[in-house]
VOGU-3710 file (C-alpha; in Angstrom, 3 decimals, decimal comma):
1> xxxxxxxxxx> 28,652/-24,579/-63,317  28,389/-20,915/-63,463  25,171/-19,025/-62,401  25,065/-15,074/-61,390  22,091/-14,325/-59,332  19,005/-13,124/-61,059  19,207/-9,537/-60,341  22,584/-9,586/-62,199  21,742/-9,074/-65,621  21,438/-6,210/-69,030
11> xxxxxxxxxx> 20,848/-3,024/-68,607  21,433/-3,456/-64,399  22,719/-0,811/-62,749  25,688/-1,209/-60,010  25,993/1,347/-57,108  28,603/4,096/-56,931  30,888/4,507/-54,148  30,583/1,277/-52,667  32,325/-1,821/-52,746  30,210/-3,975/-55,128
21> xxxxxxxxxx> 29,186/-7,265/-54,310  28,495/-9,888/-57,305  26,970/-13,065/-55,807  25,502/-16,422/-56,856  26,021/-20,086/-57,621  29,210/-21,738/-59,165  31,325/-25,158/-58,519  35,202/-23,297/-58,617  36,419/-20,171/-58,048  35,077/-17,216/-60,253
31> xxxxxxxxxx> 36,671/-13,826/-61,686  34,484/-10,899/-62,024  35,565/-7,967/-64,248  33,998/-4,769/-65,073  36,121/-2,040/-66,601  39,277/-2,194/-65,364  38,695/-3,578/-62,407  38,811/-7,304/-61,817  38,578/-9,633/-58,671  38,492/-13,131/-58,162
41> xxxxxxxxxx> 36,562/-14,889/-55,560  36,617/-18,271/-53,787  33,405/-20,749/-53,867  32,375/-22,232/-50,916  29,546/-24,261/-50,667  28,361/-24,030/-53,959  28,377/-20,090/-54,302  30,523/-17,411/-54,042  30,856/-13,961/-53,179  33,089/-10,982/-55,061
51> xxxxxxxxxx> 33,400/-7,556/-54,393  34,311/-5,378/-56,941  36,164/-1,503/-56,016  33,886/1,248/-56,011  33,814/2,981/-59,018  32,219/6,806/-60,037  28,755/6,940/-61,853  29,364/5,784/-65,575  28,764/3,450/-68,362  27,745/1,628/-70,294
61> xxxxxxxxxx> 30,026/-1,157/-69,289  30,145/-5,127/-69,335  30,708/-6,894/-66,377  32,068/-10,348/-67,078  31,989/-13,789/-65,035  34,284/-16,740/-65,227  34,627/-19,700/-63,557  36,897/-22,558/-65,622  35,542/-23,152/-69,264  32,434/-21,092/-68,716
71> xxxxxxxxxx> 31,572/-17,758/-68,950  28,962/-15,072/-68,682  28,967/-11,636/-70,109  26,317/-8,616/-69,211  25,997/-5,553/-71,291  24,847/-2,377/-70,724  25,658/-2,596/-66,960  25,497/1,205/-65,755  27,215/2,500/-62,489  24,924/5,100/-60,283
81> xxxxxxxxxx> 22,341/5,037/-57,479  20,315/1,634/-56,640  17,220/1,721/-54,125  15,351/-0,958/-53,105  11,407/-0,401/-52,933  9,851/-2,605/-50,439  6,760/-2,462/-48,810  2,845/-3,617/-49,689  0,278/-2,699/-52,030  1,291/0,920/-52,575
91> xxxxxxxxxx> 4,132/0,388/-53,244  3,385/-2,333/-55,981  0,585/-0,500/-57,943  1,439/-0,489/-61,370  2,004/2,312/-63,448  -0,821/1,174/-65,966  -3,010/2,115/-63,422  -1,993/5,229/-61,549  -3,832/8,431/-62,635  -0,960/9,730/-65,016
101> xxxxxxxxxx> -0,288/6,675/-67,019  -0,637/8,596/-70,235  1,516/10,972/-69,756  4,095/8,472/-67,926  4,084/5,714/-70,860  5,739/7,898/-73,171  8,513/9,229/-71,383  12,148/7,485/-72,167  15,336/8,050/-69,917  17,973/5,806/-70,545
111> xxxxxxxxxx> 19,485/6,567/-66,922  16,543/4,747/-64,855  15,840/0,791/-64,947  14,272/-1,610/-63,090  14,447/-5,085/-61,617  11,552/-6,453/-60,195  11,904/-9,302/-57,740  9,285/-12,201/-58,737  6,582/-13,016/-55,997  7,000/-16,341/-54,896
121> xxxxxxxxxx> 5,587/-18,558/-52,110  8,127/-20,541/-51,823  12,225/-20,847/-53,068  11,282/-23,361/-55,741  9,000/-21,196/-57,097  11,318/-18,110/-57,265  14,193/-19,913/-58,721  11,111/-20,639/-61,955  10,132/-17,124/-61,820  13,602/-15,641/-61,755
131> xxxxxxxxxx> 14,087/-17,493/-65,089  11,850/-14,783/-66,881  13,454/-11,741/-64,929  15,417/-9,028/-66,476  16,299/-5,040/-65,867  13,970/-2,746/-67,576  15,010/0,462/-69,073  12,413/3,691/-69,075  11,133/3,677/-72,417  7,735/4,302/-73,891
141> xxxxxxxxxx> 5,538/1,403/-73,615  8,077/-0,685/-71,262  6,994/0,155/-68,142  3,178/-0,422/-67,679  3,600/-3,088/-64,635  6,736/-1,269/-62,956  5,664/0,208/-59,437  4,698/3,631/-60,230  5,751/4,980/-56,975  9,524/3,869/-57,983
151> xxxxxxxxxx> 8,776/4,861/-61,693  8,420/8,545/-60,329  10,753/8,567/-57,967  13,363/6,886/-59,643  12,835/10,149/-62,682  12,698/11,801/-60,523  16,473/11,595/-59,110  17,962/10,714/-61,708  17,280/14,055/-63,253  18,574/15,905/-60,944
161> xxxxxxxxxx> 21,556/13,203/-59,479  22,148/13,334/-63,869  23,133/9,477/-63,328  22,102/6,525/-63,328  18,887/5,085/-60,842  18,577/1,301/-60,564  15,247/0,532/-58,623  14,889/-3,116/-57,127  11,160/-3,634/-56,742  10,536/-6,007/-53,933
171> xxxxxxxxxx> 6,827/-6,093/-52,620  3,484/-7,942/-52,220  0,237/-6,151/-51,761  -1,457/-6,616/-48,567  1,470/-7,663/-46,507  2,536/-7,336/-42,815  6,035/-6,024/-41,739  6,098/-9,051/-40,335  6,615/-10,933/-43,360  9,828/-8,657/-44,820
181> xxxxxxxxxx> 11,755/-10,001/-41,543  13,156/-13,774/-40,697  11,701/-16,229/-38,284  14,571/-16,241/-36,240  14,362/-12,236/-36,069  10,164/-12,353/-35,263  11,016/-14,830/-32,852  12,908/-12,185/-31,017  10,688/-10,003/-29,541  7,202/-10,178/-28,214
191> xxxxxxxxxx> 4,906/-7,972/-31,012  6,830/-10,828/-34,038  6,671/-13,429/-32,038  2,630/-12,785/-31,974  2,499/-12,712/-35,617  4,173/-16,040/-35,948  1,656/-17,848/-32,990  -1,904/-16,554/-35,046  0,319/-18,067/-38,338  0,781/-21,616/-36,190
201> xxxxxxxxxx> -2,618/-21,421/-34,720  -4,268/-20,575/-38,362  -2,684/-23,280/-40,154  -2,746/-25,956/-37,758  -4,023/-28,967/-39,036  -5,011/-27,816/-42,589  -3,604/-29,808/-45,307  -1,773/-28,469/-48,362  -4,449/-30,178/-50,702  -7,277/-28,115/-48,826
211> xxxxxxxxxx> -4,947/-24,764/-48,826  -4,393/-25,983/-52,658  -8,152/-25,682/-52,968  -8,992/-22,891/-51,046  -6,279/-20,917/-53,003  -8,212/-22,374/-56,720  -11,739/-21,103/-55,407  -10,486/-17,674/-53,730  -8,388/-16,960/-57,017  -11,457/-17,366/-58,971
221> xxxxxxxxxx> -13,337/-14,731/-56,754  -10,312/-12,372/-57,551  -10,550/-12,950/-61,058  -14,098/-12,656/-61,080  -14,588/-9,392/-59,685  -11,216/-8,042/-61,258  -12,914/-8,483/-64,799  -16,341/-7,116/-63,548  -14,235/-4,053/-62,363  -12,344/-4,105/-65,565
231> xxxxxxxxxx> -16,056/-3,535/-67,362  -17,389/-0,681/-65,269  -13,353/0,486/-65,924  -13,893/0,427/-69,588  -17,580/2,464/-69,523  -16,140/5,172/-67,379  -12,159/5,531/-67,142  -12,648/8,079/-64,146  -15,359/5,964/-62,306  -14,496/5,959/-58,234
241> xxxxxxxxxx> -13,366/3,289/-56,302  -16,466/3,646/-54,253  -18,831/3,370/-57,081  -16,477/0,370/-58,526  -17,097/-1,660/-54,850  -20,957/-0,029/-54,531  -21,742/-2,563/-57,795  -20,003/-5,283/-57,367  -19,113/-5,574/-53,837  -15,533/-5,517/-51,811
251> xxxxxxxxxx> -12,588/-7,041/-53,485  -12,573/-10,325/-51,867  -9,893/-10,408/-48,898  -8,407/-11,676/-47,205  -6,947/-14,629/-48,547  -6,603/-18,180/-47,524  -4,094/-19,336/-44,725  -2,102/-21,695/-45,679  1,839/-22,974/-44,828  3,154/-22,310/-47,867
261> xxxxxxxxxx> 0,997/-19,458/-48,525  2,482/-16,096/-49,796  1,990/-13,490/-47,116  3,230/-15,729/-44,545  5,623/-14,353/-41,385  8,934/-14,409/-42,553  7,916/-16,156/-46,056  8,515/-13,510/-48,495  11,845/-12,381/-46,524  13,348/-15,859/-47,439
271> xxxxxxxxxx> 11,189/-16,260/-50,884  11,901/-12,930/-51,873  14,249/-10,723/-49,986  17,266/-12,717/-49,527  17,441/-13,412/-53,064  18,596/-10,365/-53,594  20,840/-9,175/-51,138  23,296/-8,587/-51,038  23,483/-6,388/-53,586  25,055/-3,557/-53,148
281> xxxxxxxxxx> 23,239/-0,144/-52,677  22,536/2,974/-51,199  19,237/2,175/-49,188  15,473/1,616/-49,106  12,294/3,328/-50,151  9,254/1,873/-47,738  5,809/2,094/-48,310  4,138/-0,326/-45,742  1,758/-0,077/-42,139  -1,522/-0,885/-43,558
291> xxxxxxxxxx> -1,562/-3,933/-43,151  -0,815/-3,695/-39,194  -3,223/-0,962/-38,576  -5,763/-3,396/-36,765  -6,257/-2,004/-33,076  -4,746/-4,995/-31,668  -1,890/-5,099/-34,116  -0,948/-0,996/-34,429  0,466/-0,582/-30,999  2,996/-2,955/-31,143
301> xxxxxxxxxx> 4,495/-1,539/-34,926  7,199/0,853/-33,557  8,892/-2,520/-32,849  8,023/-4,077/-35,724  9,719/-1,436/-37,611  12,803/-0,771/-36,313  13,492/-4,665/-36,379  12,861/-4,680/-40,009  15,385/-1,742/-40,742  18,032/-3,339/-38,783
311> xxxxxxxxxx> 17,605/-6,719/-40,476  17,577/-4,947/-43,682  20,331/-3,140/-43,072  22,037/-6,765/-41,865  21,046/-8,255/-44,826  22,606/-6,142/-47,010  25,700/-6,152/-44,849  25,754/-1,964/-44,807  24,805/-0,584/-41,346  24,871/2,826/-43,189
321> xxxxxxxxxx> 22,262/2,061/-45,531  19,330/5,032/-45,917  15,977/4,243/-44,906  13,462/6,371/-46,315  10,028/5,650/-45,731  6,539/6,770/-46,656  3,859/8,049/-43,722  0,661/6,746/-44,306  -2,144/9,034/-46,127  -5,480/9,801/-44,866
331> xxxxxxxxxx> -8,445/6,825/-45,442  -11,387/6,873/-44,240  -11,441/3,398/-42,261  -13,335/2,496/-40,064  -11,717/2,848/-36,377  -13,156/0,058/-34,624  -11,559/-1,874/-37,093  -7,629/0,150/-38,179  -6,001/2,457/-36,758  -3,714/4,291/-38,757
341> xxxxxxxxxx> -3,056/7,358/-36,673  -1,334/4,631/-34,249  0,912/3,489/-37,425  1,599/7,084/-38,564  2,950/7,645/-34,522  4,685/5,163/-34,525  6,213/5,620/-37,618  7,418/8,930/-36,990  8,727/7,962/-33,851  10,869/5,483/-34,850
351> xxxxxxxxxx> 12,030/7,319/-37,987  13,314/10,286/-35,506  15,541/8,473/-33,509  17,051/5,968/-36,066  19,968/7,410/-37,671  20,237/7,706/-41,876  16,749/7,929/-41,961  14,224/10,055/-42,972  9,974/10,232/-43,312  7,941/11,804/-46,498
361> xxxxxxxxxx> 4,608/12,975/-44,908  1,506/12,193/-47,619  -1,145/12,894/-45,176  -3,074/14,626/-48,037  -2,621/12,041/-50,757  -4,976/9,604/-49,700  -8,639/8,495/-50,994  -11,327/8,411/-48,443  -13,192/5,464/-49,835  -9,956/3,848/-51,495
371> xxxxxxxxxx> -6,564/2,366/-50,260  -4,824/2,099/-53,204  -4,846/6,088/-54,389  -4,377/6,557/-57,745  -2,105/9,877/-58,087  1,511/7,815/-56,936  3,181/10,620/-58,721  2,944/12,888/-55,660  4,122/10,210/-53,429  7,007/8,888/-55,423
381> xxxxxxxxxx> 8,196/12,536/-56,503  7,825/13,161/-52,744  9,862/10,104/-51,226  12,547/11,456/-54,062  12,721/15,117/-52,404  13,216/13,113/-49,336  15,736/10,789/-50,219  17,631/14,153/-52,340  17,870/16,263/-48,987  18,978/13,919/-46,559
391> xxxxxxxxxx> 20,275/11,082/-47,992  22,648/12,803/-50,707  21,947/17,232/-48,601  20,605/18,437/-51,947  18,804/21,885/-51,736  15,602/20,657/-52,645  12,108/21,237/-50,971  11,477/18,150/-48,964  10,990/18,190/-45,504  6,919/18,820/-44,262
401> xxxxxxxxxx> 6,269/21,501/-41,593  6,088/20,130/-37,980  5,713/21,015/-34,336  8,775/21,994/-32,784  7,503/23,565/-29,473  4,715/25,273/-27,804  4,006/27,399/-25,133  0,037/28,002/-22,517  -0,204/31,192/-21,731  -3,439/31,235/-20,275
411> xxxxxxxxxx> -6,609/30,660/-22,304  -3,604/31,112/-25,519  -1,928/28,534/-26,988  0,741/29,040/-28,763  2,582/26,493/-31,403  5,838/26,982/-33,111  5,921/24,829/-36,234  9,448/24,777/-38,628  9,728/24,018/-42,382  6,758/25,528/-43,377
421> xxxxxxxxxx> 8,208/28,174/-46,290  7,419/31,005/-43,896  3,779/30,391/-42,570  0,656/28,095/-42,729  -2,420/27,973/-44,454  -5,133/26,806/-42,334  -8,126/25,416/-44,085  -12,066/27,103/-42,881  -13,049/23,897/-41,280  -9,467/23,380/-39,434
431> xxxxxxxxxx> -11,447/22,974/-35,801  -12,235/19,457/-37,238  -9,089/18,106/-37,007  -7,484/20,054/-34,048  -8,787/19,171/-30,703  -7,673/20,380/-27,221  -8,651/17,714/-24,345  -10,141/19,466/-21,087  -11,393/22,617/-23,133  -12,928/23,767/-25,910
441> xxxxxxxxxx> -11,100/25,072/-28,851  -12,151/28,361/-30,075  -10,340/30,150/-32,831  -7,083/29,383/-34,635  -4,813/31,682/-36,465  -1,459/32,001/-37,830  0,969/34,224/-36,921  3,783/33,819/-39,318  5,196/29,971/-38,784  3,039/29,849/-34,969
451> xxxxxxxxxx> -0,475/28,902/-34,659  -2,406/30,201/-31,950  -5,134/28,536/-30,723  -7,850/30,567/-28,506  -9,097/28,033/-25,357  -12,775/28,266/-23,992  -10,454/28,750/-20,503  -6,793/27,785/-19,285  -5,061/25,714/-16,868  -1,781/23,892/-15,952
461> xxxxxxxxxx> -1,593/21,561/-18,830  -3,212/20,915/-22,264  -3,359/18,005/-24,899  -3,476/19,319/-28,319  -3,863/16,777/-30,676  -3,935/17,229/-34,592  -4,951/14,478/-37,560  -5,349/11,374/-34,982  -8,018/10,115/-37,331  -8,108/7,605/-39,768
471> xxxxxxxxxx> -9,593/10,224/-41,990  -8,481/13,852/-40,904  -11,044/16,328/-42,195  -8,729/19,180/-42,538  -5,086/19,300/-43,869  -2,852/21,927/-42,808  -0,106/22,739/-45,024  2,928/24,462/-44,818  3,426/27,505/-47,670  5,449/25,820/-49,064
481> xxxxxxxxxx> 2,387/23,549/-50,301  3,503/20,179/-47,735  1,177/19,000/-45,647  1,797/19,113/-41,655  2,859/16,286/-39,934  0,355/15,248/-37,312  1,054/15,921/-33,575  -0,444/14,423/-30,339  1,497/16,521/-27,575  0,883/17,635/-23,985
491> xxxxx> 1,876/21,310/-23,707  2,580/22,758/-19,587  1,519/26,199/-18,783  4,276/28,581/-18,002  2,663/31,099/-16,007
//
């Protein structure tokens, strides 16, 4: 018995530089080759693991697996740059819906594929889906249902790496952090261990037949109002989300609880995750916080997120593994009920002081009445600039214009920003999003890459706080066309 796992397969693409692991299920010991290269690795337990040398960016090659009488032979294997996209239901929007789809479905580059890891509920159900899997080449036509952040980013870098991008696509829409991380890990500290008790206390004594029929009717309200949407869709292509949800109501959410339901703590990590790792690459794009924007929920996701990078990291047995993740955008949410400044803080925070990682801001990319924005093409092409300058110090324009200090002098405050192409632009309605605590704000201006804000009067210390709304009415950007990274800091006088 001989069986690679399901992300091995045509058209894959292997990562450069690394040693490269080849993993999955056989009853003897099995010999990898690819190129000239060949290794042989024991089974234990019914599976084994090989590593293969690291190789430079090439191809087209076929790697080839043997174990006894059988054998298994993949073609069109390419060597280059793998990601894995993870994250919730921006991350997963499919290209066939994103605002550029026209332009996108044509497009063809050999260099960029795609492996997209089956949603599954439970193992069972992801060893039937897997079945159906394959890598998926950019070509016109191919790639309606790949994520279209990944679609742009992954065109993104490969034309200007000029080789190869493999893009593992592993995410659910409306998922917590919680459920991209293992029991044992959420049972670890006190903000998983919270999401694991409401799971317990949800599910207690429900029986799979009623979550069985729960699931039946709630699918049929999601099918329902996706085909009424589909309609109003077909009579006007550029109708808004808020118009779309005006006539026909709210998409129905959230779903039922159930113990083998699919956004589970820890469920897709084992369903999902693990099922892929681990192969070898060169890290993670992460699109994810919505989800745990609730008030009770947002102050505890600074933990929630460096546990998940460390387990990913751990999973895919490389400690040096790039993290690149995605700030959340703007959306006009209601605060009583999310608070996504709290995620963006916290996301920021822990991005700063983890090391081979890095943040994309998209504060301007979101929709005020929407979640799902439809232009992913900024976003995507943005996480690529990201992932170009730091994780592979390419020369590109990347990094968003932030506060780096400040100084009080008197009723002046003064606020030193860097990355911002040589100045700001501040928009006529910028007092909406800038407050001062203890004072009123009078006048802002920029002086080449410093802001200064006039005060109503001075003192020993100020709070200057910009964007800590769900929806920030103004967006500064940097000249160099980025938007600025939002800032809650407490500035000391120094007179």
């Amino acid at each position: 018995m001989l069986r690679l796992a399901a992300v091995f397969g045509e058209h894959m693409v292997l990562q450069q530089g690394k040693p490269i692991a080849v993993f999955g299920e056989a009853d003897g010991p099995v010999e990898i080759t690819l190129a000239q290269h060949s290794v042989t690795a024991a089974c234990e337990g019914g599976r084994f693991l090989a590593h293969l040398p690291p190789m430079t960016a090439g191809g087209p090659y076929t790697l080839t697996a043997r174990c006894g009488e059988e054998s298994v032979a993949l073609g069109d294997v390419m060597v280059g740059e793998v990601w894995l996209c993870g994250g919730q239901s921006n991350m997963e929007f499919r290209l066939r819906d994103e605002r550029h789809y026209d332009e996108a479905d044509v497009m063809r580059d050999s260099r960029v594929r795609f492996y997209e890891v089956p949603q599954a509920a439970t193992v069972g159900q992801a060893e039937t889906l897997e079945r159906n899997r394959a890598w998926t080449p950019l070509a016109p036509g191919a790639c309606a249902e790949v994520s279209a952040i990944s679609f742009y980013a992954a065109r993104w870098m490969a034309q200007r790496l000029d080789v190869a991008v493999g893009m593992i696509i592993c995410c659910i829409g409306g998922t917590s952090a919680s459920c991209w991380m293992s029991e044992e890990t959420l049972s670890g500290f006190p903000e998983g261990r919270a999401y694991l008790t409401e799971f317990e206390v949800r599910v207690a004594g429900k029986t799979d037949e009623q979550f069985a029929r729960e699931s039946e009717a709630y699918q049929r309200e999601v099918d329902g109002w996706n085909a009424a949407s589909a309609v109003l869709k077909a009579e006007n292509p550029d109708i808004p989300f808020a118009q779309i949800t005006a006539r026909i109501g709210d998409f129905p959410w959230p779903p039922p609880w159930g113990r083998t339901m699919l956004r589970r703590p820890a469920g897709p990590f084992e369903t999902m995750l693990t099922r892929v790792a681990p192969y070898t690459l060169r890290g993670f794009l992460f699109y994810q916080g919505e989800q745990d924007s609730t008030p009770a929920r947002a102050p505890g996701y600074a933990s929630l997120l460096t546990a998940l990078i460390a387990q990913w990291r751990a999973l895919f047995e490389d400690e040096s593994a790039f993290f690149v993740a995605a700030q959340l955008p703007r959306f006009g949410a209601e605060p009583s009920a999310e608070d996504w400044p709290a995620i963006r803080a916290a996301q920021q925070q822990v991005i700063d002081i983890t090391p081979n990682a890095a943040l994309t801001c998209l504060l301007d990319c979101g929709e005020r009445d929407n979640v799902h924005p439809t232009d992913k093409r900024t976003p995507g092409e943005r996480l690529a600039a990201t992932t170009l300058r730091h994780a592979y110090g390419m020369d590109v324009l990347a990094d968003a214009p932030r506060l780096t200090g400040a100084a009080l002098e008197g009723e002046r405050l003064i606020l030193r920003f860097e990355h911002t192409g040589g100045g700001l632009r501040v928009p006529e309605n910028v007092l909406s999003s800038l407050t001062v605590e203890g004072t009123e704000l009078m006048d802002v201006r920029c002086e080449g890459e410093q802001l200064v804000l006039t005060l109503a009067s001075g003192g020993r210390s100020v709070r200057v706080r910009y964007a800590q709304e769900n929806w920030p009415e103004a967006i500064l950007t940097g000249e160099n066309g980025l938007p600025v990274f939002p800032f809650d800091a407490v500035i000391l006088s120094c007179t």
